[in-house]
N, C-alpha and C positions, 0 to 999 in steps of 0.2 A: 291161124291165131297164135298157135305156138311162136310162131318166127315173127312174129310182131310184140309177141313180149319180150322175146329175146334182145329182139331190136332195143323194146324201151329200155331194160336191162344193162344193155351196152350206155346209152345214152345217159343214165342215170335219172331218167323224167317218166312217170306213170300219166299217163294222157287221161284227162277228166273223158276227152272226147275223140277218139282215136282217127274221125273223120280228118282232124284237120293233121294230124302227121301223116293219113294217109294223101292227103293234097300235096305236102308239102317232097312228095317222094313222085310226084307224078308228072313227068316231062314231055312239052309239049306236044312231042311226035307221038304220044300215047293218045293224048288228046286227038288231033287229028284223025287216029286211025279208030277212035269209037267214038265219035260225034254224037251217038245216041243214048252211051250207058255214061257217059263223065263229061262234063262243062269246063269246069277248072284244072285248068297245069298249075303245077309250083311258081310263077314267076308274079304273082300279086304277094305268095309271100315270102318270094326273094328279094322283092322291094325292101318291104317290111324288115324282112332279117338284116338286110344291109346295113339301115339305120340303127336296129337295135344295138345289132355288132361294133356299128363305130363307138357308138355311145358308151360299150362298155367297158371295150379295147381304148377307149380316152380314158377313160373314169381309174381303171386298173393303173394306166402310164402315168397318171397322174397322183394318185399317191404314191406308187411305188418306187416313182422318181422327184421328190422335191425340190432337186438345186438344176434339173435340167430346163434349158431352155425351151421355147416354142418350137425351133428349127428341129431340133433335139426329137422333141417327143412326136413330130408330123411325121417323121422316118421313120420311127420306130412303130407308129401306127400302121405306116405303111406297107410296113415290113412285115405286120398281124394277118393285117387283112386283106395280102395279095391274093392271085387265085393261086398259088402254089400252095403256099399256107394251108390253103382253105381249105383245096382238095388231099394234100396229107392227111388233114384232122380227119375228113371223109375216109377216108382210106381205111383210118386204125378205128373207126367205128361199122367198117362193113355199110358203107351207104349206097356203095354202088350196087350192092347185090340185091336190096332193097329195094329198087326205081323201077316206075312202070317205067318201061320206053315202047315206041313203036317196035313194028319189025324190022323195021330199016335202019334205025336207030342199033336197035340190037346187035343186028350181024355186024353194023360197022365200029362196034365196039368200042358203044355208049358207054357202058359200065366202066370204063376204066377212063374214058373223056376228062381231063382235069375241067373244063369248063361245066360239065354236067356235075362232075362233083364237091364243088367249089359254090355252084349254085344251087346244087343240095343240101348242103351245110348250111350256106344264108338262110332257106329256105324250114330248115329244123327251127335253125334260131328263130324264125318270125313264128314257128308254127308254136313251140317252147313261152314265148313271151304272150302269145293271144290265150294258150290254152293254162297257164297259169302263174305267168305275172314274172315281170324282171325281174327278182329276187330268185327264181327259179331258173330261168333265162342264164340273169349271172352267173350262178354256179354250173351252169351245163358250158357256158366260155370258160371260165375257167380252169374247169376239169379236162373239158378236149382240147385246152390250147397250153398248157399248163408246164410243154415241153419247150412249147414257142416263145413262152413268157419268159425261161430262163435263157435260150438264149438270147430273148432281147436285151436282158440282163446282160453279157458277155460281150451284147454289141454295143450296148452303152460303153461297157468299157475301152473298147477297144476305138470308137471313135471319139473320147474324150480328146478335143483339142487339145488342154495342155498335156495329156501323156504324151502324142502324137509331137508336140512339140519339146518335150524334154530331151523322149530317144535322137530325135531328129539331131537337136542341138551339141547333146552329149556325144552321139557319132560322130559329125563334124568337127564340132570345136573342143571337146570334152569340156562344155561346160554347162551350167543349169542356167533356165532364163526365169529371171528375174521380174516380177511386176510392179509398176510402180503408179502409185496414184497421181493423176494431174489435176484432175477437177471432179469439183462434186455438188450438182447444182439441185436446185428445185426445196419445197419443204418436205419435214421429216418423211411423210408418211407417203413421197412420191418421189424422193431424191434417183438422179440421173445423175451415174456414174463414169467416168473417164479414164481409160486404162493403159500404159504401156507395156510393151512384151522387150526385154530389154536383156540382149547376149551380148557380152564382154562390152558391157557399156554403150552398145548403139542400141537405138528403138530399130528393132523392128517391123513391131505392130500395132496399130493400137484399137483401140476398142471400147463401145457404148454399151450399157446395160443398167436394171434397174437398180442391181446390187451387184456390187463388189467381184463377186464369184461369177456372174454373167458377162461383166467388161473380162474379166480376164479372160474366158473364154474367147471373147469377141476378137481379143487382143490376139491371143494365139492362134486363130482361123487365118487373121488377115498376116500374120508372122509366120503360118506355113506357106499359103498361097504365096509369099514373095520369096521365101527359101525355095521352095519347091521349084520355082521359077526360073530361079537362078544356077540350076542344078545342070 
């Protein structure tokens, strides 16, 4: 009992019903090996957790970043909720220590498995959001991922096409490129933009987007891919 509040403790969630964090710790070779005192492994809610987690790891990317693209924020999602990620978060929560496994599971040293702990994390998450609601759920992603978040921060920056194509152009040529509007069609409130990426007076690249700061981007992708190219 001790080392079950401890647990919640670390996790930051007091469980109405401790059943289901205890499901959510319990792997299928456990399952297996006591077919008579337990029915459910954690994988109905590592389903669960899966989606919740996308849902929230979108919701966070997307205020935290409002001039980035679609392509932009599916990376960086990606980049939340790989199983390395996952299993980190695990890790600095002590989840593996936590997990029924079989014995076989055991000796082959379950407990440190990135896949076992990566699907025990999912599995927190579904058990956090059933036993008392995404607003709770939320704040348990964000506080165990909270390290992840900054530096997707850092990776934003660092894959901002036009930086990537300033340094590029400023090594080369020593000079800064330039964007320049071509067109700009459609009405107010759904206008498609046109953009060039434009070093010592030749285009580059150009590029489509809904707004101005999206074409340029666009613009600077398709302007490294042909420098890079030609490297």
């Amino acid at each position: 009992m001790a080392e079950r509040r401890g647990l919640e403790k670390r996790l930051g969630v007091a469980f109405k019903n401790r059943a289901i964090l205890e499901e959510a710790l319990r792997h299928s070779s456990y399952v297996n090996e006591n077919p008579d005192t337990v029915s459910a492994s954690n994988e109905r809610l590592e389903f669960l957790g899966d989606a919740v987690l996308g849902l929230i790891v979108a919701h966070e990317l997307f205020k935290a970043h409002p001039g980035e693209d679609e392509g932009t924020l599916t990376e960086l999602r990606t980049h939340l909720v790989r199983r390395d990620t996952l299993a980190r978060a695990a890790e600095r929560l002590h989840l593996g220590q936590a997990l029924h496994l079989g014995r076989g599971e055991e000796a082959g040293g379950g407990r440190e498995r990135p896949t076992n702990l990566a699907n025990a994390y999912e599995a927190v998450v579904g058990a956090v959001f059933l036993d008392r609601g995404l607003a709770t759920a939320r704040r348990f992603v964000r506080h165990s991922l909270q390290d992840d978040f900054k530096l997707a921060q850092e990776r934003t920056q660092s894959m901002d096409p036009k930086s990537r194509l300033q340094a590029l152009s400023q090594a080369r040529y020593q000079l800064t490129p330039l964007y320049r509007l071509i067109d700009a069609q459609g009405p107010e409130h759904a206008r498609r933009f046109t953009v060039e990426a434009v070093i010592d007076g030749d285009a580059v690249g150009r590029g489509k987007g809904r707004s101005k700061q999206q074409a340029e981007k666009d613009a600077a992708r398709q302007a490294l891919e042909r420098l890079e190219r030609s490297t």
